[in-house]
PDB file of N, CA, C and O in Angstrom, chain B, residues numbered from 101:
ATOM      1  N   UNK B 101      -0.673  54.590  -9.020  1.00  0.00           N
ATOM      2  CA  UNK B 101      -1.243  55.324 -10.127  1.00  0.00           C
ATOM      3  C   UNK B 101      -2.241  56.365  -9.621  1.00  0.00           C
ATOM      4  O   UNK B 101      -2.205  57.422 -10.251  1.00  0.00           O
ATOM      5  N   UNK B 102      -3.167  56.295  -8.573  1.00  0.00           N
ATOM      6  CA  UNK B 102      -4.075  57.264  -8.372  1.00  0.00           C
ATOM      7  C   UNK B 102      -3.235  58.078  -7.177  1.00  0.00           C
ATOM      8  O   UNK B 102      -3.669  59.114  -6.674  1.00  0.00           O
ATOM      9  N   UNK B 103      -2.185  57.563  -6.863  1.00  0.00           N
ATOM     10  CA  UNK B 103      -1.540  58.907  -6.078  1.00  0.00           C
ATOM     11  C   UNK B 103      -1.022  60.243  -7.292  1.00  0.00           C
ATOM     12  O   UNK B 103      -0.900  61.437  -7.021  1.00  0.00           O
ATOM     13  N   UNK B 104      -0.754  59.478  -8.840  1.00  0.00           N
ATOM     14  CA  UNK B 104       0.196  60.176  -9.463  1.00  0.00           C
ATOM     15  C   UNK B 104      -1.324  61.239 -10.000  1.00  0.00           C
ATOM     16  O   UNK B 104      -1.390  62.468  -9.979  1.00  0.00           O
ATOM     17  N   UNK B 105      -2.393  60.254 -10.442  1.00  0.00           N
ATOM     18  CA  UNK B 105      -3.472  61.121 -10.808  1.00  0.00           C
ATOM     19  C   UNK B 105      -3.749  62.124  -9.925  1.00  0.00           C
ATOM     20  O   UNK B 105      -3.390  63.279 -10.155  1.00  0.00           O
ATOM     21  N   UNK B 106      -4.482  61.742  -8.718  1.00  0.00           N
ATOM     22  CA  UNK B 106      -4.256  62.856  -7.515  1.00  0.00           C
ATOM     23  C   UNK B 106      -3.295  64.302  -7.381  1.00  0.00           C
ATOM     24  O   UNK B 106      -3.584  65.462  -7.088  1.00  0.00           O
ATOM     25  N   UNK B 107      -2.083  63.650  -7.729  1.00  0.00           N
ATOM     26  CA  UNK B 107      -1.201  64.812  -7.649  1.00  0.00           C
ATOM     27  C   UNK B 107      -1.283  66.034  -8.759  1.00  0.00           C
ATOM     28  O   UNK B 107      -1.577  67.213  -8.566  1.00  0.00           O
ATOM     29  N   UNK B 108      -0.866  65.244 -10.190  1.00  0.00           N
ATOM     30  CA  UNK B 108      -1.632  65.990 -11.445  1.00  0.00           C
ATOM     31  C   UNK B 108      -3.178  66.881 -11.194  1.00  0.00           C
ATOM     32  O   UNK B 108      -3.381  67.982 -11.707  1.00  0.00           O
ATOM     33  N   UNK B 109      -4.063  66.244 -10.412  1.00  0.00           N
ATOM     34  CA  UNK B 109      -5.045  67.265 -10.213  1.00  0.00           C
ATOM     35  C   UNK B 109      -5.332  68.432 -10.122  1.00  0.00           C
ATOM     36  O   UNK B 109      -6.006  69.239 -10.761  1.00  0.00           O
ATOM     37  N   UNK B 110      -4.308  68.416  -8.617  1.00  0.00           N
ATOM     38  CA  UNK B 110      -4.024  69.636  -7.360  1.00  0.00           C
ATOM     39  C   UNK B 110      -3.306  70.360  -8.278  1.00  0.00           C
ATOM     40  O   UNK B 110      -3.479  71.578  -8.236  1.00  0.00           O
ATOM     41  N   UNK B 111      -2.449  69.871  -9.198  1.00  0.00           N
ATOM     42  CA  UNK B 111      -1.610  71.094 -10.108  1.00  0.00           C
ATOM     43  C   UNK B 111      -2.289  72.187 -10.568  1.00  0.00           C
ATOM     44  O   UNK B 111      -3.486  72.288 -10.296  1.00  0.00           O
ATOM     45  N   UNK B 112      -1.789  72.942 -11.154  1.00  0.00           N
ATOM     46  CA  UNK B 112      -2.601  74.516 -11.788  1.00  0.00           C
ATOM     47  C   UNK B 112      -2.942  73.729 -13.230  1.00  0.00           C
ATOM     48  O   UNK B 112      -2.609  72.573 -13.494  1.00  0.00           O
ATOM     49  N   UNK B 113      -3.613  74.548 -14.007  1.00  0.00           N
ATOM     50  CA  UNK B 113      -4.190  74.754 -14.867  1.00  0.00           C
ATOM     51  C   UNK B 113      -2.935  74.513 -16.378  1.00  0.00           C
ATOM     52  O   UNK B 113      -3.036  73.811 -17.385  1.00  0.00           O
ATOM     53  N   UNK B 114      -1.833  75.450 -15.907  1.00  0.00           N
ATOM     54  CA  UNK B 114      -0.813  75.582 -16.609  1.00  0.00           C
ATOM     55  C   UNK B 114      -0.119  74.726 -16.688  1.00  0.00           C
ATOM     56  O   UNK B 114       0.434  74.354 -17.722  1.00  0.00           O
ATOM     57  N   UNK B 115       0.007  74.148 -15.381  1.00  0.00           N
ATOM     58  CA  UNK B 115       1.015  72.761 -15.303  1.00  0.00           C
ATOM     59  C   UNK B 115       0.730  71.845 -16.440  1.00  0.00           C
ATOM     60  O   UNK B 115       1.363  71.492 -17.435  1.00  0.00           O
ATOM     61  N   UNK B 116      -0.852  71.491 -15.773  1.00  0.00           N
ATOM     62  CA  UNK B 116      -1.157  69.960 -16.650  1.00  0.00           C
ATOM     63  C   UNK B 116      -1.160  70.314 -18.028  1.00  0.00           C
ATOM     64  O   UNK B 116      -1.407  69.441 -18.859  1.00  0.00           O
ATOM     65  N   UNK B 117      -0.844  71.843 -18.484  1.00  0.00           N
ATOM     66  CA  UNK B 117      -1.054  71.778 -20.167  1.00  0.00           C
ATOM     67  C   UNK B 117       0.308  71.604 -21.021  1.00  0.00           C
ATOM     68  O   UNK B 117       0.615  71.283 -22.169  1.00  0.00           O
ATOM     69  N   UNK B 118       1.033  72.043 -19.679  1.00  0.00           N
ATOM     70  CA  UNK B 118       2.649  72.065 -19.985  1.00  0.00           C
ATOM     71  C   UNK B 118       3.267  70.642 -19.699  1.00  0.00           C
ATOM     72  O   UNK B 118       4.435  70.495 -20.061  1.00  0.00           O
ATOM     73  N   UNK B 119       2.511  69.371 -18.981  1.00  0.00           N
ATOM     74  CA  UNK B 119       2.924  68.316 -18.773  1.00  0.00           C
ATOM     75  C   UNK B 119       2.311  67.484 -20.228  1.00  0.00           C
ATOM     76  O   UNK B 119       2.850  66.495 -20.725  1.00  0.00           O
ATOM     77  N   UNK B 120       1.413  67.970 -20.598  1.00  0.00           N
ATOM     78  CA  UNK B 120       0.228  67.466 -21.524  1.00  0.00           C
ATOM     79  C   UNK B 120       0.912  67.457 -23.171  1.00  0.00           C
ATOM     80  O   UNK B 120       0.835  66.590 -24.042  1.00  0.00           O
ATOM     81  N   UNK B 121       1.635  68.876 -23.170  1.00  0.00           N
ATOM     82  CA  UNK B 121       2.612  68.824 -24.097  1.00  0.00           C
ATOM     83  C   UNK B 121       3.998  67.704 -23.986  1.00  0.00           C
ATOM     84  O   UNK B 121       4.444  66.622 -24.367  1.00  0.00           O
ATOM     85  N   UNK B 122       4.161  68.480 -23.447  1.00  0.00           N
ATOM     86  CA  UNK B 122       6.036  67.629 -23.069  1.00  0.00           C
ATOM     87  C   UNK B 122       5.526  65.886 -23.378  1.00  0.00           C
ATOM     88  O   UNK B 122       6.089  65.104 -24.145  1.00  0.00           O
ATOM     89  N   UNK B 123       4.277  65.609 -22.501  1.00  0.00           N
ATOM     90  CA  UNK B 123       4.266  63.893 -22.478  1.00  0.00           C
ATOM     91  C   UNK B 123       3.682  63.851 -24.382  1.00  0.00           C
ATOM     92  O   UNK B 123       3.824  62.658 -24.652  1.00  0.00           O
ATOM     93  N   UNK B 124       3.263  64.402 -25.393  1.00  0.00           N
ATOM     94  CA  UNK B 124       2.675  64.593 -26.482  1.00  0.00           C
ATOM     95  C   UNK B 124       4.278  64.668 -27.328  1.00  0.00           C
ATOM     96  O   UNK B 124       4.726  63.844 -28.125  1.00  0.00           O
ATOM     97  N   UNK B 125       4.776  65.661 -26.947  1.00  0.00           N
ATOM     98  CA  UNK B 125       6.163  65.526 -28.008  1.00  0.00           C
ATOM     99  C   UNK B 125       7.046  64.194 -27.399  1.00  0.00           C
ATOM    100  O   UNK B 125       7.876  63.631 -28.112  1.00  0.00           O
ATOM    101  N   UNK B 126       6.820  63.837 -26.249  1.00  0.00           N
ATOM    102  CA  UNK B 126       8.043  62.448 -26.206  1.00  0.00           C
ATOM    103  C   UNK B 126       7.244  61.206 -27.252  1.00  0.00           C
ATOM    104  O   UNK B 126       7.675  60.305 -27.971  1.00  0.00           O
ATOM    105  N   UNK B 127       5.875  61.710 -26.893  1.00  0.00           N
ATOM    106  CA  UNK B 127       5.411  60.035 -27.663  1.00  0.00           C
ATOM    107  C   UNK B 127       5.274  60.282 -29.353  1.00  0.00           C
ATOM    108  O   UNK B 127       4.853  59.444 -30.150  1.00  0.00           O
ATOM    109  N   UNK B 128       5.678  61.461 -29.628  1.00  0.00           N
ATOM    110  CA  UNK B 128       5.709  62.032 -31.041  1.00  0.00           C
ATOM    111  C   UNK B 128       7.726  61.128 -31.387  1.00  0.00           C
ATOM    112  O   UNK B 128       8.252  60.220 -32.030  1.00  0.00           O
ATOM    113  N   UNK B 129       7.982  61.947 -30.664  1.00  0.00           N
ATOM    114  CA  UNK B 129       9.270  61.254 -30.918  1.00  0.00           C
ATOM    115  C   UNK B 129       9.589  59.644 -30.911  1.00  0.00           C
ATOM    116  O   UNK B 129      10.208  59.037 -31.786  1.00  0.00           O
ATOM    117  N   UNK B 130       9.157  59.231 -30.007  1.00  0.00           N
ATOM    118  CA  UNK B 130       9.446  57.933 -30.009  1.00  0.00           C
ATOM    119  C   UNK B 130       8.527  57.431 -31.139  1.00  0.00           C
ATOM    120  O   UNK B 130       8.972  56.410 -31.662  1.00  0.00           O
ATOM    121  N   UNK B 131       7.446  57.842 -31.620  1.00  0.00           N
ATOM    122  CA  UNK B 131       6.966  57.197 -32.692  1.00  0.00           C
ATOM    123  C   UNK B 131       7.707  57.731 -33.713  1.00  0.00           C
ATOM    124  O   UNK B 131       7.672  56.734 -34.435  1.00  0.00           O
ATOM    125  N   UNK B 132       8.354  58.528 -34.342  1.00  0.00           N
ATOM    126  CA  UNK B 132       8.783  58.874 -35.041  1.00  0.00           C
ATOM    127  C   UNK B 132      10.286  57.452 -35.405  1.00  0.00           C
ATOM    128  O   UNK B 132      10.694  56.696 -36.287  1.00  0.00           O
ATOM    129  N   UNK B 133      10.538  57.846 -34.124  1.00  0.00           N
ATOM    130  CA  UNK B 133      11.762  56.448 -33.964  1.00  0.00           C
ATOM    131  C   UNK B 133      11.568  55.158 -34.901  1.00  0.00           C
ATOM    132  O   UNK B 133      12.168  54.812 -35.918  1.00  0.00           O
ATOM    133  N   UNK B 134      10.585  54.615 -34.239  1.00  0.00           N
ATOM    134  CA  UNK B 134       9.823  54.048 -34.450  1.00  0.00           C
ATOM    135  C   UNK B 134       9.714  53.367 -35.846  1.00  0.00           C
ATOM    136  O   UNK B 134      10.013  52.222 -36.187  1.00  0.00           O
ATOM    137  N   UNK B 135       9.279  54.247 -36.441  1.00  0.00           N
ATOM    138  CA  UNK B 135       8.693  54.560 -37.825  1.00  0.00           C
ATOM    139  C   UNK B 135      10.404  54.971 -38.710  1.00  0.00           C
ATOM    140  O   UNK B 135      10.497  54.875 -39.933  1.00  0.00           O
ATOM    141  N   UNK B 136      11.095  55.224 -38.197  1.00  0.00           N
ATOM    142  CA  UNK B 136      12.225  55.146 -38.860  1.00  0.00           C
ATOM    143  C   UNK B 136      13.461  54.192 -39.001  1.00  0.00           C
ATOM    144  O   UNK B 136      14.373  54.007 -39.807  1.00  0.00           O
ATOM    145  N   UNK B 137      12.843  53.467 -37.303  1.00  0.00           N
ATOM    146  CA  UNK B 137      13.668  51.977 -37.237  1.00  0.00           C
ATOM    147  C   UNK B 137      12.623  51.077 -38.435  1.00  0.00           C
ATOM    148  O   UNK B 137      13.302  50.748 -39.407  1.00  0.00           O
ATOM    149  N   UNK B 138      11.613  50.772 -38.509  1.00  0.00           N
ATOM    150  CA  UNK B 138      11.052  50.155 -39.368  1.00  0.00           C
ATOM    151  C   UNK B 138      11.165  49.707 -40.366  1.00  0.00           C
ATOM    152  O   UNK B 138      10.849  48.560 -40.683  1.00  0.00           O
ATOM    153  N   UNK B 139      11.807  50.826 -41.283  1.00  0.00           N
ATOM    154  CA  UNK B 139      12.243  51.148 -42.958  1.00  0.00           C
ATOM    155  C   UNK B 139      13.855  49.813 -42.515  1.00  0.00           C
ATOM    156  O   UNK B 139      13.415  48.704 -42.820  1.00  0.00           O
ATOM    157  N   UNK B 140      14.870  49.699 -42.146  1.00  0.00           N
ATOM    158  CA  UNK B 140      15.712  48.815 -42.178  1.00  0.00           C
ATOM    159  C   UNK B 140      16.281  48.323 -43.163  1.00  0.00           C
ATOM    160  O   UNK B 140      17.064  47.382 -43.028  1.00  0.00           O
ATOM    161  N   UNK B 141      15.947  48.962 -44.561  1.00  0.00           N
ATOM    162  CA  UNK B 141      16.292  48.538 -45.770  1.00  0.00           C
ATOM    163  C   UNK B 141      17.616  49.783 -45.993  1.00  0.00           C
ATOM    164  O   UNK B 141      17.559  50.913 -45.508  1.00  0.00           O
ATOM    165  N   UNK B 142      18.611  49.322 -46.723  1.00  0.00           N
ATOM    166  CA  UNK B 142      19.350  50.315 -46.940  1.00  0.00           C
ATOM    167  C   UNK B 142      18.973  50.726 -48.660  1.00  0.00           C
ATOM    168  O   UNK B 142      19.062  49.949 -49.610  1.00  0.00           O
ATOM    169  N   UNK B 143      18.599  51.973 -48.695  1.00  0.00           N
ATOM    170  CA  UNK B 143      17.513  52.251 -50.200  1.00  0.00           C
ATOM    171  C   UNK B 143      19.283  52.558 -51.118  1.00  0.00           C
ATOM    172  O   UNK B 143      19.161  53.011 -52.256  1.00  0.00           O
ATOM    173  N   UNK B 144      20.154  52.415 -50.825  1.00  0.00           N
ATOM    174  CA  UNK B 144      21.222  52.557 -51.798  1.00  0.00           C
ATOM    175  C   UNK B 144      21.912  51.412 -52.587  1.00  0.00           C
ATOM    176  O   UNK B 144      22.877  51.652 -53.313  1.00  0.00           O
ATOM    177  N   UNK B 145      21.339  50.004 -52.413  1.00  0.00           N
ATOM    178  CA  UNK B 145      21.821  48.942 -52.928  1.00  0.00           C
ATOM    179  C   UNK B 145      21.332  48.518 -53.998  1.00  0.00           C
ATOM    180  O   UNK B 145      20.112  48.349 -53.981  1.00  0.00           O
ATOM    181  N   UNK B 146      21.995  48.233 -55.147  1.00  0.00           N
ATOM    182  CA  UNK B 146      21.444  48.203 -56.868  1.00  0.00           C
ATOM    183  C   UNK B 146      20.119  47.313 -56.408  1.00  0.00           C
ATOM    184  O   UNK B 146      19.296  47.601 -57.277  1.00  0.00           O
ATOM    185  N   UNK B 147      19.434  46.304 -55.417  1.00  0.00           N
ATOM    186  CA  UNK B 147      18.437  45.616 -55.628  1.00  0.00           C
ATOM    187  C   UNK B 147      17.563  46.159 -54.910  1.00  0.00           C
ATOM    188  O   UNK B 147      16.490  45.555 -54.905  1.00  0.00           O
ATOM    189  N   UNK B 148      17.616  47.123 -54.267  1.00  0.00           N
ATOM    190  CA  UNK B 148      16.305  48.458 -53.682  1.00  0.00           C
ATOM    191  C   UNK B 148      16.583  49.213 -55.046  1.00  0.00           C
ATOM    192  O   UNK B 148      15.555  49.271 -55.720  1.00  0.00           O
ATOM    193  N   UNK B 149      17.524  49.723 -55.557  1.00  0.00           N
ATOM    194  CA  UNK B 149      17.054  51.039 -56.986  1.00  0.00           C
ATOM    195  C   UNK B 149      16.523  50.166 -57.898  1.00  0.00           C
ATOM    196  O   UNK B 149      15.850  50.794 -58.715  1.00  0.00           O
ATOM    197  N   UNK B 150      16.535  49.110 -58.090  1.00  0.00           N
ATOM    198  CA  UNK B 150      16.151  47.991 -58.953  1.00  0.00           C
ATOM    199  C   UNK B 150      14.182  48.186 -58.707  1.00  0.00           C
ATOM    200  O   UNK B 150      13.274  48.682 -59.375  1.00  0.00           O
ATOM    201  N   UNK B 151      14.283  47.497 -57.414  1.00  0.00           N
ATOM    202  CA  UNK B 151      13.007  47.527 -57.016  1.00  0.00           C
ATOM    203  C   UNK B 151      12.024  48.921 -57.250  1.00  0.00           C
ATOM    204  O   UNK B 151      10.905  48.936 -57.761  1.00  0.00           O
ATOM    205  N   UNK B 152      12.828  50.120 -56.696  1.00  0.00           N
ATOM    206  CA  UNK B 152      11.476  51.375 -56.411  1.00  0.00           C
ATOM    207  C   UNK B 152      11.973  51.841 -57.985  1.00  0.00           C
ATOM    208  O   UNK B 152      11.443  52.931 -58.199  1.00  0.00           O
ATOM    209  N   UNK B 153      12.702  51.465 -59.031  1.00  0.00           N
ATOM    210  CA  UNK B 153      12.428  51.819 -60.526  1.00  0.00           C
ATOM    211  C   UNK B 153      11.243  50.850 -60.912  1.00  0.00           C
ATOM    212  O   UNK B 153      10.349  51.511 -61.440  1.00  0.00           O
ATOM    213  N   UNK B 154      10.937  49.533 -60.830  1.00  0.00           N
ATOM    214  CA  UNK B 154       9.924  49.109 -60.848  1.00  0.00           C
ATOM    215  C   UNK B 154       8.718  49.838 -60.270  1.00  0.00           C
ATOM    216  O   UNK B 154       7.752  50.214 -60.934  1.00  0.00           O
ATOM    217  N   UNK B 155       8.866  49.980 -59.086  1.00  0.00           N
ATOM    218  CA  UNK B 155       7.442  50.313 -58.052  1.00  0.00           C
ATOM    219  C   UNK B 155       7.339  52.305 -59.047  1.00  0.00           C
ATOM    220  O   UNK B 155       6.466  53.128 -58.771  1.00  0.00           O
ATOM    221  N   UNK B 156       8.003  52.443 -59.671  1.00  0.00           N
ATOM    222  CA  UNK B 156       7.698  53.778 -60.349  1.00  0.00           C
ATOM    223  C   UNK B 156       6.894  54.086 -61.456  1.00  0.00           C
ATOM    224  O   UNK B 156       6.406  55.135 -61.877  1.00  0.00           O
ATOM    225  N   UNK B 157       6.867  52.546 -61.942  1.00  0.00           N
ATOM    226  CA  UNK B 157       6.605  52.738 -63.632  1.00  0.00           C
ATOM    227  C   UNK B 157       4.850  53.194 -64.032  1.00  0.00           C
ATOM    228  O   UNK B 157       4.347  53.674 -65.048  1.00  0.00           O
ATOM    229  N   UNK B 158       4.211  52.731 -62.552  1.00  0.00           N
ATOM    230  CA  UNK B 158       3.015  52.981 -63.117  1.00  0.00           C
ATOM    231  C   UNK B 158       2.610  54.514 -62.801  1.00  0.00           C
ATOM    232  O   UNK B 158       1.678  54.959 -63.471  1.00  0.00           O
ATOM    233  N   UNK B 159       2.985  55.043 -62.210  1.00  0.00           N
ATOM    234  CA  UNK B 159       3.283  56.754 -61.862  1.00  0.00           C
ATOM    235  C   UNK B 159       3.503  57.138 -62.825  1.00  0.00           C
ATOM    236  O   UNK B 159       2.535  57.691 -63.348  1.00  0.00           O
ATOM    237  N   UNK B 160       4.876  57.121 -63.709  1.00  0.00           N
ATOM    238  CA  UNK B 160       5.024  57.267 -65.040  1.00  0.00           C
ATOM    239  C   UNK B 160       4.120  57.273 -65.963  1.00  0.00           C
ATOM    240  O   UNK B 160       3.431  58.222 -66.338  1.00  0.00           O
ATOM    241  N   UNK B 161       4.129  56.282 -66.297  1.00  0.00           N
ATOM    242  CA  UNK B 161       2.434  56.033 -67.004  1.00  0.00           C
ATOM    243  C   UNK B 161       1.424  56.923 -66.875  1.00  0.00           C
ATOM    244  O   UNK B 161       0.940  57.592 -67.788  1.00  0.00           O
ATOM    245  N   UNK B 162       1.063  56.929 -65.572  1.00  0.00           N
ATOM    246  CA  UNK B 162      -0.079  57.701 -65.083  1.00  0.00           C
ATOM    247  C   UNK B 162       0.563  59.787 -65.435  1.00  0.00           C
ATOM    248  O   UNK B 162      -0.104  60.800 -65.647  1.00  0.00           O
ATOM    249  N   UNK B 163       1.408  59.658 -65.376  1.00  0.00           N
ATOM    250  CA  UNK B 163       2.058  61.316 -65.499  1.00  0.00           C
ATOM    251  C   UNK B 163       1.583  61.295 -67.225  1.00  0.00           C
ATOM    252  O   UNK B 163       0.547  61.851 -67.587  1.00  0.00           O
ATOM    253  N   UNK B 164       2.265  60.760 -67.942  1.00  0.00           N
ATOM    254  CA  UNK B 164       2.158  60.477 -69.116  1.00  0.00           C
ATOM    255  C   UNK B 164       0.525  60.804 -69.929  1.00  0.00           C
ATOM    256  O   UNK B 164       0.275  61.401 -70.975  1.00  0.00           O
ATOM    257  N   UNK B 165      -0.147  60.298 -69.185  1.00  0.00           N
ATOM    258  CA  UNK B 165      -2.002  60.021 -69.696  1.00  0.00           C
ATOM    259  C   UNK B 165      -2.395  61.453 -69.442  1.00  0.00           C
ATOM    260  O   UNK B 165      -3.114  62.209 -70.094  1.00  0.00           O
ATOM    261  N   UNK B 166      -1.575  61.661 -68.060  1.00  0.00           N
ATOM    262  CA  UNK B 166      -2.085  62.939 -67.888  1.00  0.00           C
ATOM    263  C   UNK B 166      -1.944  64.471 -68.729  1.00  0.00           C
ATOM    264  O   UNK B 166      -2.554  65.478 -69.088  1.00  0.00           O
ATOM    265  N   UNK B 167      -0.715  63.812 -68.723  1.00  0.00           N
ATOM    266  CA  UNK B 167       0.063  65.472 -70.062  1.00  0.00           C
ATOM    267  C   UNK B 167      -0.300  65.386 -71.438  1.00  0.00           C
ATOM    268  O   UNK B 167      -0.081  66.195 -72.339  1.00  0.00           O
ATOM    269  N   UNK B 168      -1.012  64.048 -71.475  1.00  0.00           N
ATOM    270  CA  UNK B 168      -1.186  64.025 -73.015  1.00  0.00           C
ATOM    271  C   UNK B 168      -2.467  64.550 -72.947  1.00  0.00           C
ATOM    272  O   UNK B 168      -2.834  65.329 -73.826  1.00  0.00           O
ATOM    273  N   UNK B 169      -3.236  64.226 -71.994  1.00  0.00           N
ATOM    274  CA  UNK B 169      -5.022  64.578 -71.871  1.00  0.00           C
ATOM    275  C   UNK B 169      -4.474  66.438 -71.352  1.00  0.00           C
ATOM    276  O   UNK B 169      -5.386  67.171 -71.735  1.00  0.00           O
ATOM    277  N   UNK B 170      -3.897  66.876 -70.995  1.00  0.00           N
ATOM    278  CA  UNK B 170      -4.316  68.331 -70.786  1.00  0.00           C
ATOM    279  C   UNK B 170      -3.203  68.731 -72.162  1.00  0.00           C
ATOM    280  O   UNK B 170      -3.603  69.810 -72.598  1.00  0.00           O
ATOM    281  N   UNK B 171      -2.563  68.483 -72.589  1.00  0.00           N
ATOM    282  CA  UNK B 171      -2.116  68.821 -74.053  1.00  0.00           C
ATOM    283  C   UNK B 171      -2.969  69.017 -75.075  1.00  0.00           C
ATOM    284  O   UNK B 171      -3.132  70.032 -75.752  1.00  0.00           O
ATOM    285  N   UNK B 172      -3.868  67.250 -75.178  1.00  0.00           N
ATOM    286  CA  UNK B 172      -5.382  67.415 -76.438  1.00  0.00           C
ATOM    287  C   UNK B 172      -6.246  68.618 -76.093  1.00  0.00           C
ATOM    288  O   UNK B 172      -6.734  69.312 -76.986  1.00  0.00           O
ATOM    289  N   UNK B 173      -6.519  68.975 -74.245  1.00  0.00           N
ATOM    290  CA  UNK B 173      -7.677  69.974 -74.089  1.00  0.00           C
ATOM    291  C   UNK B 173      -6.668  71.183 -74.413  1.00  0.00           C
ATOM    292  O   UNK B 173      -7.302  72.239 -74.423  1.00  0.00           O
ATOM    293  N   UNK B 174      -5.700  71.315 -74.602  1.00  0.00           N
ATOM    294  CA  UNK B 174      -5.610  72.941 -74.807  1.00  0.00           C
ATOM    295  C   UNK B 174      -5.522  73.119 -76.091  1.00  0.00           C
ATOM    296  O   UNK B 174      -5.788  74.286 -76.375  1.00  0.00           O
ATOM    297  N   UNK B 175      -5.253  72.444 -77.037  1.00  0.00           N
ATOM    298  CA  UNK B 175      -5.002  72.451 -78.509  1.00  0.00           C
ATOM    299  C   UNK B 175      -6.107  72.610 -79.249  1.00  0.00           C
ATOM    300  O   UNK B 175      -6.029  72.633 -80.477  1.00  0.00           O
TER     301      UNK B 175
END
């Protein structure tokens, strides 16, 4: 490890910003992976649309309170 640090040192200026990236987008990607292996649910099966129509209703609601309260203030 401190040979690899060492070496990175001696590099230019440009290098380590161009290594600094490249190592920044792989660990972007792999988290991204990541974060997309996670989900594992397939969202097209009647008992996921079942579910996120539930997990919706209070959004609804909440849209609802809202259009009615800027409806009363403009009237």
């Amino acid at each position: 490890m401190k040979k690899i640090i060492h070496h990175l040192r001696r590099q230019s200026e440009e290098t380590r910003i161009y290594i600094l990236h490249l190592l920044t987008i792989i660990a972007g990607i792999i988290l991204f992976a990541l974060w997309a292996y996670s989900f594992g649910v397939d969202l097209s099966s009647p008992e996921t649309q079942a579910n996120l129509k539930n997990d919706v209703q209070p959004f609804s609601a909440l849209k609802d309170n809202l259009v009615e309260g800027y409806n009363n203030i403009s009237q």
